[in-house]
C-alpha positions as CSV (number, residue, x, y, z in Angstrom):
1,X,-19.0,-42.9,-20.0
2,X,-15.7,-42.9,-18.2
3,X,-12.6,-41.2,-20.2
4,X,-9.8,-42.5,-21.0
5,X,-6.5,-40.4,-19.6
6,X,-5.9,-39.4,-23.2
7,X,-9.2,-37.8,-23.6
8,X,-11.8,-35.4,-22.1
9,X,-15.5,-34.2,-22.5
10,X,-15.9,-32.1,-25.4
11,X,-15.7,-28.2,-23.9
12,X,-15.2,-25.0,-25.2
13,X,-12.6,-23.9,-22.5
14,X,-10.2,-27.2,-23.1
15,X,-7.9,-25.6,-25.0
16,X,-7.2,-23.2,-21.8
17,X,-7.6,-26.1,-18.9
18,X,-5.0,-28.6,-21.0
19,X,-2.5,-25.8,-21.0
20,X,-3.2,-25.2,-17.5
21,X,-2.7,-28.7,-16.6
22,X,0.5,-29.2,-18.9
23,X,3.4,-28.2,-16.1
24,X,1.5,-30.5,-13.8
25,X,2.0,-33.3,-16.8
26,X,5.9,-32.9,-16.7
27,X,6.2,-31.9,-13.2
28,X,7.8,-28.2,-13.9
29,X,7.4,-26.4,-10.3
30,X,7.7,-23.1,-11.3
31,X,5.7,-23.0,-14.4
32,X,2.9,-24.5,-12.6
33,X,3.5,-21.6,-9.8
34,X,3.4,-18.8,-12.9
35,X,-0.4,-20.6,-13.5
36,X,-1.5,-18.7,-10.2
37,X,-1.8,-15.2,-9.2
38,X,0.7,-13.4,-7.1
39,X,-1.9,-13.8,-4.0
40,X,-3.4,-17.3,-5.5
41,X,-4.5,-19.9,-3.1
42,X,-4.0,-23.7,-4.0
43,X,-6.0,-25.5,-1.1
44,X,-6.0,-29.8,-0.8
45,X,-9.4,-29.4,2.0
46,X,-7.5,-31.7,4.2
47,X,-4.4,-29.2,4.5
48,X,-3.8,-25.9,5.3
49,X,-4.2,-23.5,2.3
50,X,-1.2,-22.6,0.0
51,X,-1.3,-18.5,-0.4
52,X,1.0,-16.7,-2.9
53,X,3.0,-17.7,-5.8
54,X,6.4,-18.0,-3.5
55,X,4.8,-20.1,-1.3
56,X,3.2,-22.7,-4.0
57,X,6.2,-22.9,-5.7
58,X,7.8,-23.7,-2.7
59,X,5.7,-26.3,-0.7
60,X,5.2,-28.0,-4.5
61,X,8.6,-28.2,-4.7
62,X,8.8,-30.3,-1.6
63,X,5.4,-32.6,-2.3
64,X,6.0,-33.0,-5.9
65,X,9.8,-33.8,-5.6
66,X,8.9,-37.6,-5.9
67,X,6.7,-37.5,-8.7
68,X,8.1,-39.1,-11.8
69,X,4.3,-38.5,-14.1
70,X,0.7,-37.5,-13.4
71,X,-1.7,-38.4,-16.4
72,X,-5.3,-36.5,-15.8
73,X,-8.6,-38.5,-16.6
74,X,-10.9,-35.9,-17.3
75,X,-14.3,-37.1,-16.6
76,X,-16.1,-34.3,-16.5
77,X,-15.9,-30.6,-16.8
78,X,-18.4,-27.8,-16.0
79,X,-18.1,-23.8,-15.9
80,X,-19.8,-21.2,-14.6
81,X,-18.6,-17.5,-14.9
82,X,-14.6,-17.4,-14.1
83,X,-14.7,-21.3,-12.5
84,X,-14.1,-24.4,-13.6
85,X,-14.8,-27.7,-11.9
86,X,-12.6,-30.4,-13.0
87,X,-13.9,-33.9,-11.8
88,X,-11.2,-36.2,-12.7
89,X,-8.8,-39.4,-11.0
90,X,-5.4,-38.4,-11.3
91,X,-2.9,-41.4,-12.6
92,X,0.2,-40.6,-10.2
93,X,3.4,-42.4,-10.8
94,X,6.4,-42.9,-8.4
95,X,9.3,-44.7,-7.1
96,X,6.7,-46.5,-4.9
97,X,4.2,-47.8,-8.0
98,X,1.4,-46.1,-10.1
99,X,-1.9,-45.2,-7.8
100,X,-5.2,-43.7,-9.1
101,X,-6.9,-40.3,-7.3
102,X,-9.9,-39.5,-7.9
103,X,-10.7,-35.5,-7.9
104,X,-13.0,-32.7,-7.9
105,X,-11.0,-29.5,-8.6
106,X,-12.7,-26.0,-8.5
107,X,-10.4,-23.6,-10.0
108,X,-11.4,-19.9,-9.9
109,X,-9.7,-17.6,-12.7
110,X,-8.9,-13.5,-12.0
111,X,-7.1,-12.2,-15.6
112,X,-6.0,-15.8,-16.8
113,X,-4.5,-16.5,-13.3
114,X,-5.8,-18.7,-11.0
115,X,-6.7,-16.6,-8.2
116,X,-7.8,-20.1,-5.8
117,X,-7.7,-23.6,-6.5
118,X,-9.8,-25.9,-4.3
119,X,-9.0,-29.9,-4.3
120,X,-11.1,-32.3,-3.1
121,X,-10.8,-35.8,-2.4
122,X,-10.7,-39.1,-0.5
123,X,-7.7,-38.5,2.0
124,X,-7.8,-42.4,2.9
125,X,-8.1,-43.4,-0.5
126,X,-5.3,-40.5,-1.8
127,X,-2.9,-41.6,1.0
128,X,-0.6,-44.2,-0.9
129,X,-0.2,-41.7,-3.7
130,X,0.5,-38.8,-1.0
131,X,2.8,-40.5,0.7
132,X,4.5,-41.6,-1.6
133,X,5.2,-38.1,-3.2
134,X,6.5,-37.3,0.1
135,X,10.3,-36.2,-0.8
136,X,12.2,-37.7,1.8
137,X,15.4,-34.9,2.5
138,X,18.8,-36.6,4.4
């Protein structure tokens, strides 16, 4: 069964992964940032690794300038201990068009903060909606 991007397998934990994924809805850099521990790691397996709260909120800032909406497609969710695994295509809008990107996130939680947050995708497949979050600076 394939989900519709306005709903999600039923899971005891949704209530704390649709707040988590809220700032990423609307695009708000720094509360997405407060999501993550002061030492969290947010790492796309293509790129280099993301480490600290400064630093995501910074290098976000620059990738996610572009993006006007990101709608989540929650296809399936699983758990085990402090991690969740979040397979799910991302609906990505910008100046350049709408593109789908599908995703396996692997979040790992220390005291409600994500302590590392592990993408993983199709580069060749995620590369029109990657590029076109690019910001572009004059």
């Amino acid at each position: 069964m394939t989900a519709d991007r306005n709903s999600h397998p039923p899971h005891a934990l949704w209530p704390q992964i649709d707040a988590l994924l809220q700032p990423w809805r609307v695009n708000d850099i720094p509360a997405i940032a407060v999501t993550f521990a002061e030492d969290g790691v947010l790492h796309s397996m293509m790129g280099t690794p993301i480490r600290g709260r400064a630093s995501i909120l910074k290098v976000l800032g620059k990738h996610l300038a572009r993006i006007q909406k990101i709608e989540f497609e929650i296809r399936t969710i699983a758990t085990s201990g402090d991690t969740v695994i979040l397979e799910r295509v991302d609906h990505v809008t910008t100046p350049a068009g709408h593109h789908a990107m599908p995703v396996v996130g692997v979040i790992e939680f220390r005291d409600g903060l994500v302590r590392e947050w592990r993408e993983y995708f199709d580069q060749a497949q995620a590369a029109p909606a990657l590029d076109a979050s690019k910001a572009t600076h004059a």
